[in-house]
C-alpha positions in Angstrom: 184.8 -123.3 107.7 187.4 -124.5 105.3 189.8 -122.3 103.4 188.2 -123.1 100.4 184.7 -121.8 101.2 186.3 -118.5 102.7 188.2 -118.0 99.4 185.3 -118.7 97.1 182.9 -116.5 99.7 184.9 -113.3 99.3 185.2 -113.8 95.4 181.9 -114.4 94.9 181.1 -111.7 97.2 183.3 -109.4 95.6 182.1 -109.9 92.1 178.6 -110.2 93.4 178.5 -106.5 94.9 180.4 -105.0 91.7 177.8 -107.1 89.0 175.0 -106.2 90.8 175.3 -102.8 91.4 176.1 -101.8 87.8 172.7 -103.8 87.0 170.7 -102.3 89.7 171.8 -98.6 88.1 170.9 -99.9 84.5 167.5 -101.3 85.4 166.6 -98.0 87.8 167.8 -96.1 84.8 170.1 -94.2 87.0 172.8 -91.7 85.8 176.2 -93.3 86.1 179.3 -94.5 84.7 178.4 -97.9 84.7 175.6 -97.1 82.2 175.2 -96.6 78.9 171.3 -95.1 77.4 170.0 -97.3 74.6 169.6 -95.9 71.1 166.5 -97.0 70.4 164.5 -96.3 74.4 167.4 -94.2 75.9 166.7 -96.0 79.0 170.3 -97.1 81.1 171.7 -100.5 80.6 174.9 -101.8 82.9 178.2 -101.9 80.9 179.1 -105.3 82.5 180.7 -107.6 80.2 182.1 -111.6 79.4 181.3 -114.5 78.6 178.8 -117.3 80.5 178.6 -121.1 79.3 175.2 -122.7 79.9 175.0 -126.4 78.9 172.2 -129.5 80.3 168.9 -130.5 80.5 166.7 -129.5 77.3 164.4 -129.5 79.8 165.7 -126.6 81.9 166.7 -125.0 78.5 163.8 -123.2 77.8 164.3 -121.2 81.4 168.0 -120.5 80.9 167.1 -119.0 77.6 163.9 -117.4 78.9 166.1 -115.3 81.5 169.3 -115.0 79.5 166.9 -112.5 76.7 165.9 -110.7 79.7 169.1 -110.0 81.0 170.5 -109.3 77.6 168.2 -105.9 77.7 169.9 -104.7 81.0 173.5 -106.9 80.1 173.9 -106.8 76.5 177.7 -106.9 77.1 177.7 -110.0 78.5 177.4 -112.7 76.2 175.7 -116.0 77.3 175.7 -119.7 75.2 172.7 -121.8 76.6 172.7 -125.2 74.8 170.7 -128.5 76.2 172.7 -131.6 74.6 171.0 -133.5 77.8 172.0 -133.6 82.5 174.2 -136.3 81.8 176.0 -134.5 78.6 176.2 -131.4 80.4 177.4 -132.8 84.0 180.3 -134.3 81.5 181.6 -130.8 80.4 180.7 -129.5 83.9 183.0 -132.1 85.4 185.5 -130.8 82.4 185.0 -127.0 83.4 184.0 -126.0 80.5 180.7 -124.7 81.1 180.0 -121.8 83.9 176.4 -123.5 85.0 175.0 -126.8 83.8 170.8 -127.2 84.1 169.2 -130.8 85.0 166.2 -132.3 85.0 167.4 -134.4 87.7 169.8 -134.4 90.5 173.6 -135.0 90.1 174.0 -139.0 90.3 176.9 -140.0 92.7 179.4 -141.1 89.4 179.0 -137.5 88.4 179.8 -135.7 91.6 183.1 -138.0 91.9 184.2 -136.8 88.5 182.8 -132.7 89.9 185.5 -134.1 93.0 188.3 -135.4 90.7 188.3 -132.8 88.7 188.2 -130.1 91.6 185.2 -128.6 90.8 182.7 -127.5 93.3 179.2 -126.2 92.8 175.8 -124.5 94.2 173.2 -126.7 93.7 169.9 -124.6 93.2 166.9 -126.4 92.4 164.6 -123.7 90.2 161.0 -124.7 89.2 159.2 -127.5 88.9 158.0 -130.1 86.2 156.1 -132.6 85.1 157.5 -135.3 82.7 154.6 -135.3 80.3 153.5 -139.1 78.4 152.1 -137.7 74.9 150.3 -139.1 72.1 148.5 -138.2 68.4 145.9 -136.5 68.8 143.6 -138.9 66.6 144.5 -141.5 69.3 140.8 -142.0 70.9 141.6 -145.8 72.9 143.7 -144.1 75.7 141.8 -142.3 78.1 144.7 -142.4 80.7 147.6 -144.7 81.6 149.1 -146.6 85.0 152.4 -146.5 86.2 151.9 -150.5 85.8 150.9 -150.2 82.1 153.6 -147.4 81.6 156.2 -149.8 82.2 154.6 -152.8 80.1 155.5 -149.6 77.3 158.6 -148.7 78.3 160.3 -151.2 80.4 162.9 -153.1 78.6 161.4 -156.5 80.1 159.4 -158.5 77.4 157.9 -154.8 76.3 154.8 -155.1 74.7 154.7 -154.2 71.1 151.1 -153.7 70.0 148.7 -151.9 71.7 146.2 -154.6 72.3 148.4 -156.2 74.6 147.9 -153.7 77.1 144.3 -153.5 76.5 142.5 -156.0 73.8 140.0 -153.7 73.3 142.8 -151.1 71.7 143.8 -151.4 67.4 146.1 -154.1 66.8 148.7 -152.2 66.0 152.5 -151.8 66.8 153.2 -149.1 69.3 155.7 -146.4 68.0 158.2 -145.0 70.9 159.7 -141.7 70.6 161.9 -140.9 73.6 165.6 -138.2 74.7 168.3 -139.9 74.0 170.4 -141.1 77.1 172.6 -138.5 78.2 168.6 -136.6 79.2 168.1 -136.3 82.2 164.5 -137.3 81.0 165.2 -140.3 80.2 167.3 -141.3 83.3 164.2 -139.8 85.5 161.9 -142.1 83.3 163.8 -145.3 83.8 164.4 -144.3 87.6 160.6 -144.9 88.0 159.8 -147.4 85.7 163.0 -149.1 85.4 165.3 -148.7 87.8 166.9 -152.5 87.8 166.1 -153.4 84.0 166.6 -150.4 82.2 164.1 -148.8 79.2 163.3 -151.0 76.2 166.2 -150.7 73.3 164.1 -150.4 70.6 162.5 -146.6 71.2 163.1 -143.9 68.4 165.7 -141.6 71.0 167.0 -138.1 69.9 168.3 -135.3 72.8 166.1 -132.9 70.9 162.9 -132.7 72.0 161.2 -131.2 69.1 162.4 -134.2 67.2 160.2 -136.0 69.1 157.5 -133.8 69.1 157.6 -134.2 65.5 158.0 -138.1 65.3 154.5 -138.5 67.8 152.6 -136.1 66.0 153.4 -137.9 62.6 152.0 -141.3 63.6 148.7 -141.6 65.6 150.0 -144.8 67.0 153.1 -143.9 68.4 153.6 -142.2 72.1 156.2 -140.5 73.6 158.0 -138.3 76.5 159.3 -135.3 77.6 159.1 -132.0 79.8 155.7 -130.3 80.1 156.7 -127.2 78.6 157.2 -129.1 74.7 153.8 -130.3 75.2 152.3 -126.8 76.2 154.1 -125.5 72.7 152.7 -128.1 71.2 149.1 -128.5 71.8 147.8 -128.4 68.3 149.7 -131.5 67.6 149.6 -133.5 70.4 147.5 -135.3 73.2 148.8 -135.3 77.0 147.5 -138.7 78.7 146.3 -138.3 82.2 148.5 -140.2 84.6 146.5 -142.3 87.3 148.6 -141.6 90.8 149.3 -144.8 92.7 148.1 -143.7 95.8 144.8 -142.4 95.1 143.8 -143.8 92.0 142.7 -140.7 90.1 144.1 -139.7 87.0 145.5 -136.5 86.8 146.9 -134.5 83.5 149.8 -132.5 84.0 148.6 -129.1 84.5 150.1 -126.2 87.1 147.8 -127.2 89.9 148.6 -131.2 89.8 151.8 -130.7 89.2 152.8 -128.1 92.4 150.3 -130.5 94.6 152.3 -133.5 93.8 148.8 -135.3 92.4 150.5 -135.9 89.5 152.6 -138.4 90.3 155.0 -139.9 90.5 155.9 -137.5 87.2 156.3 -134.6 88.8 160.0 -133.4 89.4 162.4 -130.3 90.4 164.6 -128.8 88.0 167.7 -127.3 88.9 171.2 -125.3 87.9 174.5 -126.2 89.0 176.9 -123.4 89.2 180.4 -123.6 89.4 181.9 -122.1 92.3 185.3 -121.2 90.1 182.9 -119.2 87.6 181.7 -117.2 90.7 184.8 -115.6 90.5 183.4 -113.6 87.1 180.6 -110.4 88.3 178.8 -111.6 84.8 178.2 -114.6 86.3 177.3 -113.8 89.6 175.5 -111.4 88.5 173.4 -113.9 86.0 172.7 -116.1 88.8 171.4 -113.4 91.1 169.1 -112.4 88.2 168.0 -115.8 87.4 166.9 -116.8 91.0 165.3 -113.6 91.3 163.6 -113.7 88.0 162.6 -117.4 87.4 159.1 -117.8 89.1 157.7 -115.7 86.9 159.7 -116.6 83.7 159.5 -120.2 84.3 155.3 -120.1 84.4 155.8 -118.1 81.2 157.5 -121.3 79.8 155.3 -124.1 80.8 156.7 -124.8 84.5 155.4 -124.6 88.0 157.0 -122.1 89.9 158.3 -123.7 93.5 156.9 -122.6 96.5 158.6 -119.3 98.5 160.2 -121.7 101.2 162.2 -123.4 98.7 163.0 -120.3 96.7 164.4 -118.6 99.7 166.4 -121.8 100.6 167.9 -121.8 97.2 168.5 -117.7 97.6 170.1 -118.2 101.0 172.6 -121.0 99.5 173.5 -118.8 96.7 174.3 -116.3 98.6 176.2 -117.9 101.2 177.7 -119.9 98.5 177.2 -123.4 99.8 178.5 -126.0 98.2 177.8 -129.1 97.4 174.5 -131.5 96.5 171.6 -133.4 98.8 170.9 -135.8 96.9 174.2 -138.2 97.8 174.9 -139.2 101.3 178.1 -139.3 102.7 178.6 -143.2 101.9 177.8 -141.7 98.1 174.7 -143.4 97.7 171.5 -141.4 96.0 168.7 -139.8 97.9 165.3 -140.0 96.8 162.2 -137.7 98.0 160.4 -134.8 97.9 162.1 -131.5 97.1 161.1 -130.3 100.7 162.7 -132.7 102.7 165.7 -133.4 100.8 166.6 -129.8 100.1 167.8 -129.3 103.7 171.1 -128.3 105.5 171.5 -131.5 107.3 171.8 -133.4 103.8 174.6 -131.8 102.3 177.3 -133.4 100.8 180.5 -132.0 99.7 
C-alpha cells in the first residue's frame, strides 16, 4: 500500500468519523453539542460547516442537486455549489482542483486522467444510477414510430448527414430535419458520438447548447426537428415532447426508455451509468466526506425521484466498499491508457483499476 493511500485513508477516515457522527446525532434528533433545534420544527440539525464545489454532467446535475436540498435540512452549515457546464467542462476544473467532486455522464477518457495525474490529483470513481440517453421529438410528429441505430446515425453522423426527413424514409414530409443537441464539453454528446460516431464525429451543423432545457425548448418549438439528452429532461418534459422507441440491435424490438428497459439493458445501446468523481485531497474536509457518505446512501431513492434507474445492490455496495476504503483511481483505462468499454458489471471490478 503506498504512502499515499495510507495518508489519504486516515484523513478521510478521520474526517469521515467526525462528519458523520455530528449528522447521525442531527438526523436521530439527539441531544448534543453538535446540534442545533430548528426554529421552525425544533428538530436537531448537525453544526458541521464549509464549503463543497460540485461541477459536470447536466446529466448527473439533477441528482447532485436532489441530495444536496436533502442534506441542507440536516447540514445547513455547509454550503454546496452544484453546477453542470458539461463531463468534459467539469473534468477540466477537476484536473484544475477547483471543484471537490465532478459528475459525468460517462467515464473519465484517458486525456483527462493524464491531466487528473499531472496535476496530482487522485479520485474515487463511484458510478451512481443509471440512464438512458433519450432521442426526442414534437409531439405533432406522427411519421416516426421508432428509430435504428442505422438510421440514428444517417441523423447524426457527420458523414453525408441526411437533411430532410424523406431521405431516411420517402414516405416521411419533405422537410429539413432540425437538430438540437449538448454542446461538446457533455458528456452526452461524447457518449452519442461514441456509438454513432466514433471515427467521423457528429454532423457540424446541429443547434448545440450545454443546457438541456435549451434544447428542450428548441424541439418542442418545431415539430420537425429532434433532439437528445438524459431521460430525466424528457420525464419533466412530457407535455412537450415525444420519446422515440429505440429498436435494440440484438433483438430487434424497439424499446422506449422507461425504468424497466433501461435497468434490463433492452434499451440499448442507450443505456449508460452515471457517476461522481471525488477528489481524494477534498476528503480531507468532514463536509465533504460527510456529503459523499450521504449521497451513496441516499441516491437510489433520490435518483428514481429524478427520472433515473437506480443500480442494482451489487454495484451499490461495490461503490460503498471503494468509498470507504478510499480507492483510487478509474476502470475504464487500462494500464497502456487505452479506454474500456462494457457493461457496468464487469468493468466496475478490482482487477481493472487503474491509478
Amino acid at each position: 500500500m503506498s504512502t499515499t493511500f495510507v495518508s489519504v485513508l486516515k484523513r478521510r477516515t478521520n474526517g469521515l468519523t467526525c462528519g458523520l457522527a455530528a449528522l447521525a446525532l442531527a438526523v436521530a434528533g439527539c441531544n448534543s453539542s453538535t446540534t442545533t433545534p430548528t426554529a421552525e420544527t425544533g428538530e436537531a440539525q448537525s453544526n458541521l460547516v464549509g464549503n463543497i464545489e460540485v461541477d459536470g454532467s447536466s446529466t448527473v446535475q439533477p441528482i447532485s442537486n436532489a441530495v444536496q436540498e436533502q442534506f441542507r435540512d440536516v447540514a445547513p452549515g455547509v454550503s454546496i455549489t452544484v453546477s453542470g457546464k458539461g463531463t468534459g467542462n467539469g473534468f477540466k476544473r477537476f484536473a484544475l482542483k477547483e471543484t471537490d467532486i465532478s459528475g459525468a455522464s460517462r467515464p473519465i477518457k484517458p486525456s483527462e486522467l493524464e491531466s487528473c495525474r499531472e496535476a496530482g490529483v487522485e479520485f474515487v470513481e463511484l458510478p451512481v444510477a443509471f440512464d438512458g440517453l433519450t432521442f426526442v421529438i414534437h409531439p405533432e410528429n406522427d411519421w416516426v414510430e421508432s428509430l435504428t441505430v442505422e438510421q440514428l446515425t444517417k441523423i447524426f453522423a457527420d458523414d453525408n448527414p441526411v437533411s430532410k426527413w424523406n431521405e431516411i424514409d420517402e414516405s416521411w414530409p419533405d422537410e429539413t430535419i432540425n437538430i438540437f443537441a449538448p454542446g461538446t464539453g457533455s458528456g452526452t454528446y461524447d457518449y452519442t458520438k461514441e456509438v454513432l460516431a466514433d471515427e467521423i464525429g457528429l454532423r457540424k451543423d446541429m443547434s448545440l447548447n450545454e443546457d438541456d432545457n435549451i434544447l428542450v425548448q428548441g424541439v418542442a418549438g418545431n415539430r420537425y426537428s429532434i433532439g437528445f439528452f438524459g431521460v430525466a429532461y424528457f420525464e419533466e418534459n412530457q407535455d412537450k415532447l415525444k420519446a422515440v422507441p429505440i429498436v435494440n440491435p440484438e433483438d430487434g424490438t424497439a424499446y422506449m426508455p422507461t425504468t424497466e428497459n433501461i435497468s434490463g439493458n433492452k434499451y440499448a445501446p442507450f443505456s449508460r451509468p452515471l457517476f461522481i468523481y471525488v477528489n481524494a485531497e477534498s476528503l480531507d474536509k468532514a463536509e465533504v466526506a460527510t456529503f459523499v457518505d450521504y449521497y451513496l446512501t441516499n441516491v437510489p431513492e433520490t435518483c428514481e425521484k429524478v427520472g433515473y434507474v437506480k443500480l442494482p445492490e451489487e454495484l451499490l455496495a461495490r461503490a460503498r466498499e471503494n468509498y470507504e476504503n478510499v480507492v483510487l483511481g478509474t476502470h475504464y483505462v487500462d494500464e497502456s491508457g487505452e479506454k474500456r468499454g462494457g457493461p457496468l458489471a464487469d468493468i466496475f471490478v478490482a482487477e481493472n483499476l487503474t491509478k
